[in-house]
N, C-alpha and C positions, 0 to 999 in steps of 0.2 A: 570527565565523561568516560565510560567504560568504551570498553573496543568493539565495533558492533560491525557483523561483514554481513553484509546484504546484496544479495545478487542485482544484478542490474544496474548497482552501485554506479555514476562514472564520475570523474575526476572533472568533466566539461561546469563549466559555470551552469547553474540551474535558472532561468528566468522566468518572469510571470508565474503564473498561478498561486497568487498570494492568497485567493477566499480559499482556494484549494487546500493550498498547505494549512492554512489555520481550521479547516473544519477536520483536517486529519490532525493536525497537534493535538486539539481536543480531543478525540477517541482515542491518544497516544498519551493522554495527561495522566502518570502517576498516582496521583491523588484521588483520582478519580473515584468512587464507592461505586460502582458496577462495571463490570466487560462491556463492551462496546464492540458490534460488528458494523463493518461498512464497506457497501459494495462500489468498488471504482470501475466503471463501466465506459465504454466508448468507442468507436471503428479502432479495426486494427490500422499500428503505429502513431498512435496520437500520443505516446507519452503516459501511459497508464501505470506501466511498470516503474517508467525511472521517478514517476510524481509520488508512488507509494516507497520506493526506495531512500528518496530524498528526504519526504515526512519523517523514514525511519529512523535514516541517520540524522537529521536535526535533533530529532527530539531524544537520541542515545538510548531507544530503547530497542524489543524484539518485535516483532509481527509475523504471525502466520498469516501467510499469502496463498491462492490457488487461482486455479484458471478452469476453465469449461469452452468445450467446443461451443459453438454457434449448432441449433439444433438438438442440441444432447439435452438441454435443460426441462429437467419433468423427471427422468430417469432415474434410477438407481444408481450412485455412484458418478454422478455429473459431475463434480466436483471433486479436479486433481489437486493436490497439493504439493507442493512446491516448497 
């Protein structure tokens, strides 16, 4: 598996979210014949970050990630990337 640094990354045991992870392994599946976007949505600090981290590094690939304020969404330019 290539070396793959991902923010959010952490070294803590990951538990639960098994349908989670596997509906993100698929949009991270290699094989795949088309791009795949998928929005991880949810109150802040639930684990947003480190579930798409986690997905990333299992599956040894890249992921473009961003975020948006609460409110901003309709706007021009809602979406940071990261």
């Amino acid at each position: 598996m290539p070396d793959v640094t991902v923010s959010g990354w952490s070294p803590t045991p990951f538990v639960g979210r098994d349908h989670e992870l596997e509906v993100l392994a698929g949009a991270l599946d290699p094989d795949a014949e088309e791009s795949t976007l998928v929005r991880v949505s949810g109150e802040a600090g639930v684990g947003k970050s480190r579930l798409v981290a986690e997905a990333v590094q299992r599956a040894g690939r890249r992921a473009l990630a961003g975020s948006s304020s609460p409110g901003s969404l309709g706007r021009p330019s809602d979406l940071v990337l990261s």
